[in-house]
C-alpha positions in Angstrom: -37.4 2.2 -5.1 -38.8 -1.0 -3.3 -35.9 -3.1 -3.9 -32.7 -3.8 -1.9 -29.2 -2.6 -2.6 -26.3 -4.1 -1.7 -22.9 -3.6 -2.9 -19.8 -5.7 -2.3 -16.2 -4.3 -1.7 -12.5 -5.5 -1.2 -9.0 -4.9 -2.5 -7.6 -7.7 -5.7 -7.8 -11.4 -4.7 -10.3 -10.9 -1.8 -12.7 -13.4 -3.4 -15.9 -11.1 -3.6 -16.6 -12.5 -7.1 -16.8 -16.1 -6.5 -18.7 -15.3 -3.2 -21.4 -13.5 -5.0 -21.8 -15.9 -7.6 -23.1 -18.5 -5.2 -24.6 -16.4 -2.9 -26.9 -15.2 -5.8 -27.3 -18.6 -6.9 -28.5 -19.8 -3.3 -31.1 -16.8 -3.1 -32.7 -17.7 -6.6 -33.1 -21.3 -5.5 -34.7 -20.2 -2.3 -36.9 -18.1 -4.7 -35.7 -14.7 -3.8 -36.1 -12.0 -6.8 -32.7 -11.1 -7.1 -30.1 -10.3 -9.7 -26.5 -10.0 -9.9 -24.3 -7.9 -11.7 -20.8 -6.0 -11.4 -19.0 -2.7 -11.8 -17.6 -1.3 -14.2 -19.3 -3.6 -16.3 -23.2 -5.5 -16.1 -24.2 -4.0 -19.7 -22.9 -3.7 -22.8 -21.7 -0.1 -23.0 -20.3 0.0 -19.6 -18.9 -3.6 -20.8 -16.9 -1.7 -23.4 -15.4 1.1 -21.0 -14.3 -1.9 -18.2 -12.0 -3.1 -21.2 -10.4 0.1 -21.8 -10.1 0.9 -17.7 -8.7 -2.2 -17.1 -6.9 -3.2 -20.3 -2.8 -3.8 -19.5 -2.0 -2.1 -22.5 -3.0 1.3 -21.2 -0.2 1.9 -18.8 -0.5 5.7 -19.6 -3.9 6.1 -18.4 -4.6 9.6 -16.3 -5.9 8.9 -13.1 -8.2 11.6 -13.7 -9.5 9.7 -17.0 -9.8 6.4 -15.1 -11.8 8.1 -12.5 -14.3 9.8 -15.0 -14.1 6.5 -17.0 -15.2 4.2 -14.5 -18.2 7.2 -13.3 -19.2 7.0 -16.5 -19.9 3.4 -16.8 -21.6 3.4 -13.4 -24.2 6.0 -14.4 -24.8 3.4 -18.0 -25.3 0.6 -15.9 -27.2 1.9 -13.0 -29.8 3.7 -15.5 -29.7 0.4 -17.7 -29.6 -2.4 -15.6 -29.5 -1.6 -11.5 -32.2 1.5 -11.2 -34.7 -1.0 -13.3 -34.1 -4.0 -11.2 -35.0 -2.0 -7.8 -38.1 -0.6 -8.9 -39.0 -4.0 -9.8 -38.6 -5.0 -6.3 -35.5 -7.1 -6.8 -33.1 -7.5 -4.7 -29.4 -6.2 -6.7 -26.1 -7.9 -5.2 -23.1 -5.6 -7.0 -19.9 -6.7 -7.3 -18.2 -3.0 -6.8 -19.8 0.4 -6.4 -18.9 4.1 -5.3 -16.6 3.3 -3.0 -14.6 1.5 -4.9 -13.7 4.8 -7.1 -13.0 6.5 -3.7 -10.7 3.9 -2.2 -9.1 3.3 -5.8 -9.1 6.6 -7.4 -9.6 9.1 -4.7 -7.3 7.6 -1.9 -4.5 6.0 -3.4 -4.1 7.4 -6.9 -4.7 10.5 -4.4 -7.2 12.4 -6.3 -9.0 13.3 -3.1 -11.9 11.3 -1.8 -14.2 14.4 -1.6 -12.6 15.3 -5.5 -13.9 11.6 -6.6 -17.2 11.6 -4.8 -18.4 14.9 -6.4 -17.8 13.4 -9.9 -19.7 10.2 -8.9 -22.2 11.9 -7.1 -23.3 13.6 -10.2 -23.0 9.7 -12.1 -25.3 8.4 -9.0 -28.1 10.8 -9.0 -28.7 9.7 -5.2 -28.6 5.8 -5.6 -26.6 4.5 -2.8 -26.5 1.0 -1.4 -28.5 0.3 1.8 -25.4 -2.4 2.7 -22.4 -2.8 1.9 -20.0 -6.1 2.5 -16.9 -5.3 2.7 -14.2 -8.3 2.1 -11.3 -7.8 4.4 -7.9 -9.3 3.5 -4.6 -8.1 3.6 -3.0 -7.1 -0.1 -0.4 -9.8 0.5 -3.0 -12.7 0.7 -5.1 -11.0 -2.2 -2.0 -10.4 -4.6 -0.8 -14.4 -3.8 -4.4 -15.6 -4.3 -4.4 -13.9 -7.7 -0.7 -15.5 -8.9 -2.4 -18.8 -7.6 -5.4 -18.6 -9.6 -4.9 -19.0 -13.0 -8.3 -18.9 -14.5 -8.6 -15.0 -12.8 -9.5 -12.0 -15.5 -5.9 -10.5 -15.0 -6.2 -6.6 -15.7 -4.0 -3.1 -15.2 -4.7 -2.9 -11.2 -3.1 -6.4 -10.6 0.4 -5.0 -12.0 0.4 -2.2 -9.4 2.9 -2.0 -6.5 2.5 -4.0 -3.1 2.7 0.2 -1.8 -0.5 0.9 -4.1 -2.9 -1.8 -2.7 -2.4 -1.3 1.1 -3.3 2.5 0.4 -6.4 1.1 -1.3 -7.2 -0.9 1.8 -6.6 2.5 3.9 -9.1 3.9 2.0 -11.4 1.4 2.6 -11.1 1.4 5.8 -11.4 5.4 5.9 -14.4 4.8 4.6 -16.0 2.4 6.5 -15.1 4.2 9.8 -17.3 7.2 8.0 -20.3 5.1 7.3 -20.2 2.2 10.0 -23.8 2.2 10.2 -24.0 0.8 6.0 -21.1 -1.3 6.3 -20.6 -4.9 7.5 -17.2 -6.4 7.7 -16.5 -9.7 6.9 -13.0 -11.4 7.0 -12.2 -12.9 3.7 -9.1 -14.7 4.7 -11.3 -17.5 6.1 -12.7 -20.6 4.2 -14.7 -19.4 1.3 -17.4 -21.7 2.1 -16.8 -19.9 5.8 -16.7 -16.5 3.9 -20.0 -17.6 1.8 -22.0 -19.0 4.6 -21.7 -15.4 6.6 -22.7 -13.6 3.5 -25.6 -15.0 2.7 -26.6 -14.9 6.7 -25.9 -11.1 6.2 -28.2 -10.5 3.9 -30.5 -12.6 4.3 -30.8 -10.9 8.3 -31.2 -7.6 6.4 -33.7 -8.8 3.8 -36.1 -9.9 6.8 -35.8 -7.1 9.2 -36.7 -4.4 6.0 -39.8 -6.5 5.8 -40.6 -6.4 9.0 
């Protein structure tokens, strides 16, 4: 695959969607080949799992079932939508990937990180992200960001406990201190135009040294 991979993390309220939007919207100006999509979601099928995942109806949802739910629409899209895109050449900015089931699922519905990744690595087939931006914030400034922001998709993970979201941001950083070398760290309680502006740097940094 000839194209570039990136993938964009954070807890709820981070900003990560909003960032991406006009990051992608910069780089097709500048007349990058680039594409942007999110997770689960970016298709239609995997469109029709994210509303069962994340519907607030589903309060009795398994954590085993969410995790097998949200693999499953990551295999859809990337075979749909993401695997295309790279062998294209294009450049794919992801809101949410893998790591998101680990953090999530695996660490603080504690399923097991290694449990998690072995049902996504058969989902993945070997796709990983060459980088991975990672919006840090702590869950008190994410969870008062979503009550502040009215026009946000509200789902299921919104209504979990103050408790539940700083084990999410343990996993994270777990995870990170595993794989510094794909991760960059960028601290989303700045500015968003701060928050935007480093972004785009980042990548577009990466984008020229893999060409050189």
């Amino acid at each position: 695959m000839s194209g570039m991979f990136i993938t964009f993390e954070g807890p709820e309220g981070a900003g990560k969607t909003t960032v991406i939007r006009k990051v992608y919207e910069e780089m097709e100006r500048q007349g990058y080949a680039v594409m942007a999509t999110r997770e689960p979601g970016g298709i239609d099928i995997a469109e029709q799992i994210r509303e069962v995942i994340l519907n607030e109806k589903n309060t009795k949802m398994d954590a085993k079932t969410e995790a097998l739910l949200y693999a499953a629409a990551r295999r859809q899209h990337l075979a749909e939508k993401v695997e295309p895109a790279l062998q294209r050449g294009d450049t794919v900015l992801c809101d949410r990937f893998v790591d998101s089931s680990l953090a999530y699922q695996g660490y603080a519905r504690g399923l097991g990180i290694e449990e998690v990744k072995s049902i996504n690595d058969f989902a993945i087939n070997g796709t990983m992200p060459q980088m991975t931006i990672y919006f840090s914030i702590t869950p008190e400034e994410g969870l008062k960001r979503i009550d502040a922001n009215q026009g946000r998709e509200k789902n299921r993970l919104d209504k979990e406990t103050l408790n539940f979201h700083q084990l999410v941001r343990e996993g994270y950083e777990l995870l990170i201190a595993q794989s510094p070398e794909r991760f960059r760290v960028v601290d989303a309680s700045q500015p968003m135009q701060a928050v935007y502006e480093e972004v785009l740097q980042l990548i577009q940094d990466t984008l020229k040294k893999n060409q050189i």
